[in-house]
C-alpha atoms as a printed R data frame, in Angstrom:
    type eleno elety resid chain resno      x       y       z
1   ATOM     1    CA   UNK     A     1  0.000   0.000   0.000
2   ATOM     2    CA   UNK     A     2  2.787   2.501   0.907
3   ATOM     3    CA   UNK     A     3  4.575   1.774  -2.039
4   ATOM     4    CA   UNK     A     4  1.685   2.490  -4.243
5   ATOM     5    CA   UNK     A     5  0.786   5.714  -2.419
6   ATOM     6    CA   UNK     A     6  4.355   6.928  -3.259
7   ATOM     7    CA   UNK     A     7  4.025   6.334  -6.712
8   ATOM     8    CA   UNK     A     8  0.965   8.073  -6.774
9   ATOM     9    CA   UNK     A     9  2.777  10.983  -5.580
10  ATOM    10    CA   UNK     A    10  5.508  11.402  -7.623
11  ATOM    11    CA   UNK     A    11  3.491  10.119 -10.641
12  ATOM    12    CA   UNK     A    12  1.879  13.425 -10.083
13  ATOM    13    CA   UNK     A    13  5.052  15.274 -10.258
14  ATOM    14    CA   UNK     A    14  5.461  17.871 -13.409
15  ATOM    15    CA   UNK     A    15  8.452  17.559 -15.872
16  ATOM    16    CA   UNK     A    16  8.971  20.794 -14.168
17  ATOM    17    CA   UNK     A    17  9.305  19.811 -10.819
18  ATOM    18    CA   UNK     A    18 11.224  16.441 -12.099
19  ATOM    19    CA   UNK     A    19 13.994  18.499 -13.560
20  ATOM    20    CA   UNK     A    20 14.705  20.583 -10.254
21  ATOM    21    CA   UNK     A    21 14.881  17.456  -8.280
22  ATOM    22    CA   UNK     A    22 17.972  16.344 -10.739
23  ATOM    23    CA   UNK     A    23 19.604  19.037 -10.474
24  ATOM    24    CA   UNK     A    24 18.833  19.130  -6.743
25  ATOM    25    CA   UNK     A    25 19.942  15.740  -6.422
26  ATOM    26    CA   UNK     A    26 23.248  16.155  -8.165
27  ATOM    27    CA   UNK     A    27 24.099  19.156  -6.441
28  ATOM    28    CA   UNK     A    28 23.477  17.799  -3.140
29  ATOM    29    CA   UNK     A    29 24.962  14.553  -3.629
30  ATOM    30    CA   UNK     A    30 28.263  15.913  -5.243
31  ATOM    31    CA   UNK     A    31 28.734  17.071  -2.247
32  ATOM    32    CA   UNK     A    32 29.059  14.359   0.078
33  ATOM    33    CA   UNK     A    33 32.204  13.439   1.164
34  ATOM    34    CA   UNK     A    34 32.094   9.998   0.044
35  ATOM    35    CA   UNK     A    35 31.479  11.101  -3.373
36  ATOM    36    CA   UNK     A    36 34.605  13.423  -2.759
37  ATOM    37    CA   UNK     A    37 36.963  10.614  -2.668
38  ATOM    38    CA   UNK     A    38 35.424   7.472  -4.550
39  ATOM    39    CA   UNK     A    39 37.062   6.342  -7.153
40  ATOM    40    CA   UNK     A    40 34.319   3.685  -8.372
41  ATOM    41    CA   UNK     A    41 30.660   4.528  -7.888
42  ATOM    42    CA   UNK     A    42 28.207   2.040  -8.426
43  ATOM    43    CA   UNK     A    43 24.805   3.961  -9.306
44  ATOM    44    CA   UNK     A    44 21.217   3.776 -11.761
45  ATOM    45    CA   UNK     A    45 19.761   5.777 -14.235
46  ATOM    46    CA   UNK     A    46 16.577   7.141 -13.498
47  ATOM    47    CA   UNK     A    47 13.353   6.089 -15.456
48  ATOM    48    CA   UNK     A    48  9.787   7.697 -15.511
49  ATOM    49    CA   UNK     A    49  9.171  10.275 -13.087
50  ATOM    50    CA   UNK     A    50 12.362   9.649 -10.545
51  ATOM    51    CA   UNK     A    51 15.226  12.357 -10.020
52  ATOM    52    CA   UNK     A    52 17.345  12.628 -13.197
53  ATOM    53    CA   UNK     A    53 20.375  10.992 -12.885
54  ATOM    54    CA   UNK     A    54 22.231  11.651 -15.941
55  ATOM    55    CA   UNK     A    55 23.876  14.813 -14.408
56  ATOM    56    CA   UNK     A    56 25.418  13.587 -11.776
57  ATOM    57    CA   UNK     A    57 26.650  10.477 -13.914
58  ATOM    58    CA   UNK     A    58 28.234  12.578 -15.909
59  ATOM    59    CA   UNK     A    59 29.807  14.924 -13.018
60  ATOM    60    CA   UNK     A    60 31.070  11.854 -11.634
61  ATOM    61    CA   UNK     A    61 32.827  10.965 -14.980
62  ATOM    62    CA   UNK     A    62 33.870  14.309 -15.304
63  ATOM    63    CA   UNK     A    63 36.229  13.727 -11.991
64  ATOM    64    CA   UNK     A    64 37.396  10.375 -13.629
65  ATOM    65    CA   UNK     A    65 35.058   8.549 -11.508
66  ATOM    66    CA   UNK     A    66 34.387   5.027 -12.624
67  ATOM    67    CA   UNK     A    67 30.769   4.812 -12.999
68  ATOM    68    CA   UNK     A    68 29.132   1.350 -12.487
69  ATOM    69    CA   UNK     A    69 25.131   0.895 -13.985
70  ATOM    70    CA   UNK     A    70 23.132  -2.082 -13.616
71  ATOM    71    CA   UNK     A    71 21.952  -4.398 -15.487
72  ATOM    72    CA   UNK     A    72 18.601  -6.300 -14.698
73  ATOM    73    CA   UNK     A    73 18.892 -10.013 -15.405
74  ATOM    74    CA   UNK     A    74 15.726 -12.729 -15.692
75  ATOM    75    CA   UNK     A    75 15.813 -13.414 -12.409
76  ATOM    76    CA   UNK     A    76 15.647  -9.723 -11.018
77  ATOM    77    CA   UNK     A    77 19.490 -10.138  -9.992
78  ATOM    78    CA   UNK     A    78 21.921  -7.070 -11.172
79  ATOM    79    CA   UNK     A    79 24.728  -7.595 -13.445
80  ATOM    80    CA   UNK     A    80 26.847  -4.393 -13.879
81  ATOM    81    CA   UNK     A    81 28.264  -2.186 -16.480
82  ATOM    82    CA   UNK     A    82 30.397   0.725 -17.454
83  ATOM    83    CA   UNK     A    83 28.945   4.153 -17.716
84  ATOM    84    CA   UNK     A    84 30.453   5.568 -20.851
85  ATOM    85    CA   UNK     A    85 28.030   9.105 -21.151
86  ATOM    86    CA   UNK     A    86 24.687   9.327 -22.637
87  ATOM    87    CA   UNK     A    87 25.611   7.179 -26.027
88  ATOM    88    CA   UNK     A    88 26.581   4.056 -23.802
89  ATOM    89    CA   UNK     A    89 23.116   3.350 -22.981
90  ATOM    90    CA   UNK     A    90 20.362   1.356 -24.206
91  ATOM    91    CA   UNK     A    91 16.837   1.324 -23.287
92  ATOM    92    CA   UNK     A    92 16.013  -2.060 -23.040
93  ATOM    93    CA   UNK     A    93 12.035  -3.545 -22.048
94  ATOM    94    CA   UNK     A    94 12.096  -6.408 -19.762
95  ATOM    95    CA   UNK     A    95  9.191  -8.150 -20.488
96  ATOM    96    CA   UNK     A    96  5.517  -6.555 -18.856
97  ATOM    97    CA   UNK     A    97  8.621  -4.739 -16.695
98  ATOM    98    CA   UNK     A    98  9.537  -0.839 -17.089
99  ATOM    99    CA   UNK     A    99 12.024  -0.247 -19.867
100 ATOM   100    CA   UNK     A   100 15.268   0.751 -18.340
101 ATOM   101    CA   UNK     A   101 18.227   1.826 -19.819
102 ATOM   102    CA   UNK     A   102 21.246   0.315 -19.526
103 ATOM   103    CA   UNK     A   103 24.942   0.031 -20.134
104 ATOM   104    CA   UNK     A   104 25.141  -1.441 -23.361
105 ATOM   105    CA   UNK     A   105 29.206  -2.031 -23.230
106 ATOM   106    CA   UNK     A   106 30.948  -5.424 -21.788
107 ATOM   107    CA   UNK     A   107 29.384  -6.746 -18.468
108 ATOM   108    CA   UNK     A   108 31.417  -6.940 -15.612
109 ATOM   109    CA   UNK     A   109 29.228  -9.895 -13.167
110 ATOM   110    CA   UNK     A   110 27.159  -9.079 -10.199
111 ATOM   111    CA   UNK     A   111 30.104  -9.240  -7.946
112 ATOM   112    CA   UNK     A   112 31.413  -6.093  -9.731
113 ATOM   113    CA   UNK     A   113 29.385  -4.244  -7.299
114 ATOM   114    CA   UNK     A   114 31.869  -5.277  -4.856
115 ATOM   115    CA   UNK     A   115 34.410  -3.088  -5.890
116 ATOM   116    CA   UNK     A   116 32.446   0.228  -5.574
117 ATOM   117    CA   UNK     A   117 33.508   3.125  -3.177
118 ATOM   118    CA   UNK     A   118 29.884   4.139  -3.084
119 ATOM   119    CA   UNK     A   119 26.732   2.668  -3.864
120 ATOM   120    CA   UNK     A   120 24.131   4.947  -4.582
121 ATOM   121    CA   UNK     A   121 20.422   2.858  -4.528
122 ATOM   122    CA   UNK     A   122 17.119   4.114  -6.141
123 ATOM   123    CA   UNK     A   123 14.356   3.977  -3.697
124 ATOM   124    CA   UNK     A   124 10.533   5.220  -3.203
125 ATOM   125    CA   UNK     A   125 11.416   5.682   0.545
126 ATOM   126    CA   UNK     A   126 14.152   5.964   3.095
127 ATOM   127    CA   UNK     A   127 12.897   6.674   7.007
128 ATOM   128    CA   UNK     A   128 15.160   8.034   9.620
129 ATOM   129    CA   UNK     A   129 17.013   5.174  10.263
130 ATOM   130    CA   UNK     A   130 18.069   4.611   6.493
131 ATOM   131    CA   UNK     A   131 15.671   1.338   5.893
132 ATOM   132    CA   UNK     A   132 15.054   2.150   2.220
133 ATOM   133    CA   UNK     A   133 11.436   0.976   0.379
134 ATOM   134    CA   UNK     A   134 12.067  -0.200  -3.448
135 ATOM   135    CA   UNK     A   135  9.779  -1.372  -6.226
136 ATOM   136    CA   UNK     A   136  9.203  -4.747  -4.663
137 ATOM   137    CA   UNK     A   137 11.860  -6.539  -7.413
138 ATOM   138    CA   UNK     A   138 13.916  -7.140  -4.737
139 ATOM   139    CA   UNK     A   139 17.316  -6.336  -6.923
140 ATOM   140    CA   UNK     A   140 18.754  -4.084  -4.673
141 ATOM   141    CA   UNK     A   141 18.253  -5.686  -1.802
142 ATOM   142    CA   UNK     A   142 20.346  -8.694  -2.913
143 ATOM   143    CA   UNK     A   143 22.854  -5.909  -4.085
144 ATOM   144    CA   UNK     A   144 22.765  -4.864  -0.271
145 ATOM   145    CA   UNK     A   145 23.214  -8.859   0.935
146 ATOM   146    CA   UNK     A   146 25.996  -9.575  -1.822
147 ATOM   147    CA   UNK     A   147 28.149  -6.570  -0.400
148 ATOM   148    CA   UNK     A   148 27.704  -7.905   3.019
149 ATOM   149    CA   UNK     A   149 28.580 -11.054   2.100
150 ATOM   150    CA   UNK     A   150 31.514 -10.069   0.766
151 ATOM   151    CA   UNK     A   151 32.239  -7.525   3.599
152 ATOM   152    CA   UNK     A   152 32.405  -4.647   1.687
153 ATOM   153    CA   UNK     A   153 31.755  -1.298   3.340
154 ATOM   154    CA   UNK     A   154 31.063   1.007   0.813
């Protein structure tokens, strides 16, 4: 129900008010220290009416920041790949799934993810205590368990 009611909301958002919260997102995440020193940054590309992405993608690449997107596989598992600007994606449909776009370059496994100084995760919701509420795929929450599996902090 909650996730629905969130959707509702920023379904309702204008292109307008979608555009501002890119650049407000960029902005704001540029400036976190973590971002500061990563040298690998695992992150998405926003579809529909999330935050833009793109901008801070292409900040990060700017500071010669490897750039890690995923890649949804059939069983709702991520794959990763390079981020090589705007021209190194593909939108691709997953069956009665949203079309996302994706890295269309070599693929680099799910353990790639690994690697990452930062992971930055899409999410409908985060409360105070950072418990984050998806789409219900369940991708990024086996993200979250393969990182802690390998005991990597990033």
């Amino acid at each position: 129900m909650l996730r629905r009611e969130f959707l509702a909301v920023r379904n309702r958002l204008t292109a307008d008010d979608v555009r501002e919260a890119a650049a407000a997102l960029a902005g704001r995440a540029l400036e976190l220290p973590e971002l500061a020193h990563a040298h690998t940054v695992a992150a998405y590309v926003s579809v529909g009416s999330e935050p833009g992405t793109l901008a801070l993608l292409d900040a990060l690449r700017a500071r010669d920041v490897e750039v890690l997107l995923p890649v949804l596989l059939p069983d709702n598992d991520l794959d990763w790949g390079a981020y090589d600007g705007e021209g190194s994606l593909a939108r691709v449909q997953h069956g009665g799934k949203m079309a996302l776009f994706e890295p269309s370059g070599k693929r680099l496994g799910p353990d790639a993810v690994t690697a990452a100084d930062v992971v930055l995760l899409p999410g409908l919701a985060v409360d105070g205590r950072g418990m984050r509420l998806g789409r219900g795929g369940g991708s990024y929450d086996r993200v979250l368990e393969r990182l802690e599996r390998a005991g990597a902090h990033p």
